[in-house]
N, C-alpha and C positions, 0 to 999 in steps of 0.2 A: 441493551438500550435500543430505542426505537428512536430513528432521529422524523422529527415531523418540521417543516418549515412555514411557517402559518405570514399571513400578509396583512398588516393592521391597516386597510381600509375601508372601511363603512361606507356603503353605498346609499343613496334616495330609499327609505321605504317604498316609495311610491313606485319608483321605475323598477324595484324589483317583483313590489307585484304583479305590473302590465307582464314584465316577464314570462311569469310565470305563468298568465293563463293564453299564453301564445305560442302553437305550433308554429315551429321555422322553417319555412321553406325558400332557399335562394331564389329569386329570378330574375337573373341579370338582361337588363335592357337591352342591354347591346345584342343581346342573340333575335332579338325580334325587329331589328333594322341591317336594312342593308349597307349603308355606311359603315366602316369601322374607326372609330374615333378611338387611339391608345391611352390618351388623359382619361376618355372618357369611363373606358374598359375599366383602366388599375384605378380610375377612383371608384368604380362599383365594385369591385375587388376584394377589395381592403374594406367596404362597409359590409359584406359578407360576411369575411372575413373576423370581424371584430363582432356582428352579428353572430355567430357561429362558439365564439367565446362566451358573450353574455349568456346565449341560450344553455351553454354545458353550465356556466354555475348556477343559472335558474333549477336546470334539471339535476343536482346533487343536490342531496339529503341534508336538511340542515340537524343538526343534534346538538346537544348541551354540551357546552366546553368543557373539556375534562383536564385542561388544563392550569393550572395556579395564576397564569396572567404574565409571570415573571419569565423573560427572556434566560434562557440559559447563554445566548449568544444574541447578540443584534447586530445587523450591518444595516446603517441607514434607517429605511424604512421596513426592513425588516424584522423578521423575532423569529428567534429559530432555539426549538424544544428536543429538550431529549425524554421521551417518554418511555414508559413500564411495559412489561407484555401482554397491557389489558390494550392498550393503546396499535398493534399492531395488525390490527383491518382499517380497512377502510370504503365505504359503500361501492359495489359493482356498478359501473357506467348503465345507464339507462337507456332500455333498444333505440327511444327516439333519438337518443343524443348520437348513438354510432349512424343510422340513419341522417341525420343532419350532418355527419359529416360526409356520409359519401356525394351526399347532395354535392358539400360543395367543394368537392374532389373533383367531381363531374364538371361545375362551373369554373374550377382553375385549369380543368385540361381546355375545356373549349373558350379559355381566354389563350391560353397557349396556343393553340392552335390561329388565332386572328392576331393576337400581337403579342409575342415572347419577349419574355425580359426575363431577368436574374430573380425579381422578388417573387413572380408568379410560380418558377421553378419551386425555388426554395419552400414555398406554401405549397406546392402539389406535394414536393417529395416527403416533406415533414407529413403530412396528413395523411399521407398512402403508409408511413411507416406507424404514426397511430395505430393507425387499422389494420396494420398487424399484415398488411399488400406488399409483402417484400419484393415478390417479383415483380410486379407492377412497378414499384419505385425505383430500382435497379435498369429495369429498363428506361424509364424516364430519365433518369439520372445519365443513363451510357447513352442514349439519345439526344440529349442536350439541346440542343436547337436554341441556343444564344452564343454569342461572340465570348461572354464570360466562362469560358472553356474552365480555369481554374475553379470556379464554382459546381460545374457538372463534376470535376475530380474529386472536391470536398464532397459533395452530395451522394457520390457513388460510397467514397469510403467512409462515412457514416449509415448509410444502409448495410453494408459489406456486415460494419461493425455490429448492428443490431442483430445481424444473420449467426454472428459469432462466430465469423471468418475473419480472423485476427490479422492473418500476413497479408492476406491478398487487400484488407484495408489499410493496414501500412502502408503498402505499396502506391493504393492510392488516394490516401493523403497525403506522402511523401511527392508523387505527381503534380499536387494541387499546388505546394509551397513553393516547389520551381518554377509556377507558373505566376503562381499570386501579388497583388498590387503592392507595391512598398509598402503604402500606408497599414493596410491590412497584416504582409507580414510580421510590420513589428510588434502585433499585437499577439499573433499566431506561435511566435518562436524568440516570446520572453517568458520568464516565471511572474507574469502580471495577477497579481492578487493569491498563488499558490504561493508564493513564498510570503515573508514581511518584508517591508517597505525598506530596511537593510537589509535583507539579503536581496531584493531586487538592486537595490543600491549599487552594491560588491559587485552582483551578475552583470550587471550594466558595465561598469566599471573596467571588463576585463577586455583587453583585445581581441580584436574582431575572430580573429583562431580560433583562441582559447577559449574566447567563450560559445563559437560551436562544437569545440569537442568537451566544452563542462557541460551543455545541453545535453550532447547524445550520453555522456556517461551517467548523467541526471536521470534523464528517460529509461537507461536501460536498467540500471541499479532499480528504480521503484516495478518492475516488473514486478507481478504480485509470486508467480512462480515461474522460474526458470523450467521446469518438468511440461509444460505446455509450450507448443507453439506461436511464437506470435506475439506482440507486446500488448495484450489488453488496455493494460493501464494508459498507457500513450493514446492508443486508440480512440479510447475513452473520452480524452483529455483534448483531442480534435472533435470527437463527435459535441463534448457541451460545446466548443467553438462554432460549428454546425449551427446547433441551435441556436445560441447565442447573436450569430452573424442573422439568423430568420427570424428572432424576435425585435431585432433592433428598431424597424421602421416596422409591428404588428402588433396586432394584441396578444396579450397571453389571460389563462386561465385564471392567473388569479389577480386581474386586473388592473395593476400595476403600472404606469409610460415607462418607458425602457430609462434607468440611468446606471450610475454606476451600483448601485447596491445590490440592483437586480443582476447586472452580468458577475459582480464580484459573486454573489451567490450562485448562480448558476455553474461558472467556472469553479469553484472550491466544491460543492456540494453535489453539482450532476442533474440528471433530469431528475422530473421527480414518475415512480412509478403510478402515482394515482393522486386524486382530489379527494376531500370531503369538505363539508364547508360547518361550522360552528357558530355558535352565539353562546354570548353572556346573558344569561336570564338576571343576574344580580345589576346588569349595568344597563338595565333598557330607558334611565330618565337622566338627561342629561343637565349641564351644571347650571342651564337657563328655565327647567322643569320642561321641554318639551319630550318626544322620544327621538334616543337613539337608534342607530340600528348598528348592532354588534356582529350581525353576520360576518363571517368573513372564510373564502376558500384557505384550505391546508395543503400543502402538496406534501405527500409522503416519499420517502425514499426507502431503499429497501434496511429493511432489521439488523442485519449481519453487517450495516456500514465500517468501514475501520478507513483508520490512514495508511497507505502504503507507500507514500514517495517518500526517497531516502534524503533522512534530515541534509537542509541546507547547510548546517554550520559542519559537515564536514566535510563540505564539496570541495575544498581546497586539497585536502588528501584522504578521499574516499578510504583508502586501506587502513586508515589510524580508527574507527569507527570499531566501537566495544561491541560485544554481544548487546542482543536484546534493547538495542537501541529501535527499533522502529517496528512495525505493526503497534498502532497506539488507539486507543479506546473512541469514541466519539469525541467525550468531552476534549480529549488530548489531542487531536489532529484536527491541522489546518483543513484540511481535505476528507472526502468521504468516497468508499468506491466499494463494491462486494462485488466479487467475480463470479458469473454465471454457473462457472465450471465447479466451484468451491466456492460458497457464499461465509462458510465457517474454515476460516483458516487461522489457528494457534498458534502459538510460542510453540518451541518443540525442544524439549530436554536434549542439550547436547556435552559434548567434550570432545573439543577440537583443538590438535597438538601440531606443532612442526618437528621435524628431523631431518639429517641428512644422510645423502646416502649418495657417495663422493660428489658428485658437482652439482647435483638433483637435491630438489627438498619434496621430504616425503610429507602430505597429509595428511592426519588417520582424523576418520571424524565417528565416533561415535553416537548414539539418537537414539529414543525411547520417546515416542506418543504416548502421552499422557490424556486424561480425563478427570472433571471433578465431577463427580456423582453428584446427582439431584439432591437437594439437600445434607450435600455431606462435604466437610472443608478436606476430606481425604483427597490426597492427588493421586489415581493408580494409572494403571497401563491401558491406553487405550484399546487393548487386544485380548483383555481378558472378557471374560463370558461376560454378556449385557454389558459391554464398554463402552457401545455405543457407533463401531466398526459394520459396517455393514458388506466390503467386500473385501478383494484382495489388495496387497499394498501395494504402491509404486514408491520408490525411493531411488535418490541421489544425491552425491555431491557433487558442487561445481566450486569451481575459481574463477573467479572472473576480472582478468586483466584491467587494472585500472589503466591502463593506455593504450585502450579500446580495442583490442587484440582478440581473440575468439578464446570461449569460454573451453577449459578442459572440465570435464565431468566423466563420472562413473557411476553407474545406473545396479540395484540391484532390487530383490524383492521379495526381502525380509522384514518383519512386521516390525521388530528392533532387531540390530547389532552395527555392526563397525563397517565402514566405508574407508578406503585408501585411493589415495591418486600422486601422483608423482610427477612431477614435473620441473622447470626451469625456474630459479628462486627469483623470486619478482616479488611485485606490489598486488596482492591480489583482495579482491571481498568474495569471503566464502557462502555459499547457501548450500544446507543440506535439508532435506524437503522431503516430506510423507505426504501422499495423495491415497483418498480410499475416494473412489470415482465411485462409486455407488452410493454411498452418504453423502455425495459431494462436499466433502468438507477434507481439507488439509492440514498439516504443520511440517513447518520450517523455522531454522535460526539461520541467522548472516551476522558475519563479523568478519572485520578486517584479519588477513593474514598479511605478513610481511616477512620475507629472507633476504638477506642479500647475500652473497659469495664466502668464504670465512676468508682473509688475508692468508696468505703461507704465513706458517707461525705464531700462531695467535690462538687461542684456546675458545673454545666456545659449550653453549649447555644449549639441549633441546627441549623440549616444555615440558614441564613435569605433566605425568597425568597419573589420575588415579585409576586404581583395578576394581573390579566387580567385587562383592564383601567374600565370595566362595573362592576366587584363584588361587589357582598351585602358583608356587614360588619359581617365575620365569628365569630363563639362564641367560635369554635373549631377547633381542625386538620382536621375533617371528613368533616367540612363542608369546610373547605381552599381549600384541594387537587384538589378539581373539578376545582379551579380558578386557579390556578395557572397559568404563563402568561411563555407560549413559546418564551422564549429567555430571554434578560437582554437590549435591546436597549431600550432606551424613548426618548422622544422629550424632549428638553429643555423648561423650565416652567411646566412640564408635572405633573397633583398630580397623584399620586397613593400610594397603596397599600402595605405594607409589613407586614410579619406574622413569628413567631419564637414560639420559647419551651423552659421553661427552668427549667433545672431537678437539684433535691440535694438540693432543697430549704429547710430553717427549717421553722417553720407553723407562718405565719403574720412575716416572717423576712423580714426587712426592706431594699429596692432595689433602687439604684441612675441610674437610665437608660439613655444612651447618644448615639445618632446617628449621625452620620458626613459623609462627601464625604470628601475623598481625591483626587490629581491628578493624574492618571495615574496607572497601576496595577505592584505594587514596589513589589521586595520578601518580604516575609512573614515579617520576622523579623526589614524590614526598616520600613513598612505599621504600625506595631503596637506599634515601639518605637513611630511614628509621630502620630498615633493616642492619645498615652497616653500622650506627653506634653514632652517627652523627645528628641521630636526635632520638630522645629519650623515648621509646614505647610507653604505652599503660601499664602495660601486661606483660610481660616477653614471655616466653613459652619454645624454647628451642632446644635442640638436640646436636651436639657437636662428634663427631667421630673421624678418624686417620684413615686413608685409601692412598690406593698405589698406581698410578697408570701402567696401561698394555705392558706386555714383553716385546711388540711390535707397535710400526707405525698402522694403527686401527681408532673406529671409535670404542670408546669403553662405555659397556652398557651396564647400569644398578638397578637395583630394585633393595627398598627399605621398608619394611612393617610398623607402619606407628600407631598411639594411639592417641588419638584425642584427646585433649583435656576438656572437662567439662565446664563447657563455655557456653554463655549464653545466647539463646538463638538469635542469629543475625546473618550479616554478611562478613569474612575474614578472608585474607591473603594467606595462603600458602609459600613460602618463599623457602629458595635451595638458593647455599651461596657455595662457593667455589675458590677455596687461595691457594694459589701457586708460589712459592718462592722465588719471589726476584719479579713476581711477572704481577700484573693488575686482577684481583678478584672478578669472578665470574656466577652472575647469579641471573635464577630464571624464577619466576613466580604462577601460581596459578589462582585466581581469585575460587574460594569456596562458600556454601550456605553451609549453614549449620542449624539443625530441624527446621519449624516450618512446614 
């Protein structure tokens, strides 16, 4: 999907013609008198300025609308398209148009220089990063020369960010907010138009604490990948503010007066990387017979757009959050962002298990990069011949403390297999993450993990997981983990593999073990009432057999060979249940596919 964001304004034919057969060249008054008058400077300024705008949509290419007319989304005056990959160019800027702007880059420095103010900044540094002037703006920006000190910090860590020096622009926009107007921060350090109007609600709602540390955990969690440096996504998410905060009192490209439809766009969707402008040839007579004019500028964004901030409705307990809950299509996310680094970042095959191992909980994460071949609904290994890999892998797992604690991770750099980390049982959201830096394209999963401590005395089960379809039959954990089988899909009639732990046992105490498939992956608490008999399955499909706990106090480690019933393809729960005599049932589940 190609997201394009188009502007339903019709301009004068007339005033677009004068347009069009007039070279633009700035010349500001004020430089030819020796008085300096500051009204009189920023109101030649801003008509530049707004000059400068008209003449870039004169100078794009008008072409036939290749779009249906029909908004996939609208905000206001808005209409915003998700288009095909015939849709994904858009005409290269034209020499005069980059010329008219240095022109009047030239005329914002030499207003700066007679009377500095915050808007004339804002317009130097924004235009010098157009033009692609990074040094230039960066010094401008750590230069400053107004009193508005927090705005030169905003200004720097939006250049920083175009440079794609991700920390050193944290750092200073993190400067800018300690610095910045009330008024302004509340706009800067709420979920204003990225969340819906209830979750800003909620957000608002929380105390003043807690709703700074549901921010930073907000922020940190939508990071697109932990394996890089640096919070892109945040970044990102102060640079629309950037511009945002410099189109408010300016013109923009696709000529528009600034309200909220525009910032709400701009904030959810991002800058846009190019213009083109279109017309309807079907609608050029309007409903009184005169003509219309249907031209109208397009701002494009990049191809690879997705959502990556992490869904709002689980901000309350980030670690209850299922697999595959976020990275979401165009159509599907509020927001839009592709990361420089990896513009193609996937779902990524996993199977991620807890265990413990005495006061520690172990995580074993297993991964498999996948690819769908060009025309084929085949999903294979991203790693096989023409898979579409172009270097060597990076991989890891992380956990990442939801009460905002420093992330533990363990790094290796295998194309697929198995990842372990061990650490303090807590409330964690896991990501384990494949980067191929030379395709610039990635895949990762994230889902909530959760341990807490076992009580003395009290039995517990660690997550079932499944084995690769080739494993010898393991004696132990150490010998399991190397098998374990990236992802949770099987083929129907498929036998394999499954292996678990079960801790808190007393010594030869007597164990009634039960395995079943349920349909479909229910919440928790509907899956276990239907597993235990308190509400009727469709299907049942289980397997019951006798076991015996340790000769000592240990965990007891199984592994059972089953096979599949031939089920039809869907989503199904796996469930292990566990009863002890005298003591409360003990059961663990693992949600599985079946073909597909």
């Amino acid at each position: 999907m190609f997201p394009h964001i188009g502007l339903i304004n019709p301009r004068s034919l007339a005033l677009l013609g004068i347009a069009v057969g007039v070279l633009w060249t700035p010349v500001p008054t004020h430089a030819q008198t020796e008085s300096v008058d500051p009204d009189e400077i920023m109101k030649e300024m801003r008509e530049l300025q707004e000059e400068f705008e008209r003449f870039r949509e004169s100078r794009t290419p008008v072409e036939a609308q290749q779009y249906t007319g029909v908004c996939d989304e609208r905000i206001g005056r808005i209409c915003i398209w998700f288009g095909g990959e015939e849709n994904e160019t858009f005409p290269s800027e034209f020499r005069e148009v980059g010329q008219a702007r240095i022109d009047l880059i030239r005329a914002l420095d030499d207003a700066m220089e007679q009377a500095p103010n915050e808007w004339l900044l804002g317009q130097q540094v924004h235009y010098l990063v157009e033009n692609r002037n990074l040094d230039e703006a960066e010094r401008v920006s750590v230069e400053c020369g107004i009193t508005e000190t927090w705005w030169c910090s905003a200004l720097h860590g939006y250049v920083l960010h175009v440079r794609t020096e991700y920390v050193e622009s944290e750092t200073a926009f993190r400067e800018a907010v300690t610095a910045i107007p009330d008024d302004v921060y509340d706009r800067w350090t709420t979920p204003r138009y990225i969340f819906t109007s209830d979750g800003e609600d909620s957000f608002s709602a929380l105390p003043p604490a807690e709703r700074d540390a549901t921010w930073e955990m907000f922020w940190k969690l939508s990071d697109p990948l932990f394996l890089f440096t640096g919070n892109d996504r945040l970044t990102d998410h102060f640079a629309r503010l950037v511009v945002a905060h410099n189109r408010e009192d300016a013109s923009a490209p696709q000529g528009l007066e600034w309200d909220d439809d525009v910032a709400e766009t701009l904030i959810r969707y991002g800058r846009n990387t190019g213009y083109s402008r279109s017309h309807d040839p079907g609608r050029t007579m309007s409903a009184f017979g005169g003509l219309n004019d249907t031209r109208r500028m397009i701002g494009h964004h990049h191809p690879k757009s997705r959502g990556y901030l992490f869904p709002e409705a689980f901000l309350e307990s980030p670690s209850d959050i299922p697999p595959e809950s976020w990275i979401t299509a165009p159509r599907e996310a509020r927001t839009w962002y592709a990361p420089p680094y990896a513009p193609e970042i996937r779902g990524l095959e996993t199977q991620v298990g807890r265990f413990r191992v005495e006061d520690e909980m172990l995580v074993i994460g297993a991964y498999r990069p996948t690819v769908t071949p060009l025309g084929s609904d085949e999903i294979v290994s991203a790693w096989r011949e023409n898979g579409g890999i172009e270097g060597d892998p990076h991989a890891a797992l992380f956990l990442v403390p939801v009460d905002g604690g420093r992330n533990v991770v363990v790094q290796g750099s295998e194309p697929e297999g198995v990842l372990t980390v061990q650490t303090q049982p807590d409330r964690y959201v896991s990501s384990i993450e494949v980067v191929d830096l030379e395709g610039r394209q990635a895949w990762r999963a994230r889902q909530g993990v959760v341990q807490t401590p076992l009580p003395p005395g009290l039995p517990g089960v660690s997550d079932l997981m499944i084995m690769k379809p080739d494993a010898p039959e393991p004696q132990s954990l150490e010998e399991a983990i190397p098998w374990v089988r990236p992802g949770v899909r099987l083929a129907p009639g498929e036998r394999f593999s499954v292996f678990w732990e079960v801790y808190g046992l007393r010594i030869r105490e007597p164990i009634r073990i039960t395995i079943g498939f349920s349909e479909g992956r229910p919440g928790f608490l509907s899956r276990i009432g239907e597993f235990l008999g308190i509400m009727e399955p469709d299907s049942p499909v289980d397997v019951t057999f006798e076991e015996t706990g340790p000769d000592q106090v240990q965990a007891l480690f199984r592994s059972v060979s089953l096979q599949l019933p031939d089920l039809e393809p869907g989503e199904y729960t796996l469930h292990l249940r566990l009863e002890l005599a005298g003591r409360n049932p003990v059961i663990t589940s693992r949600p599985i596919v079946v073909g597909g």
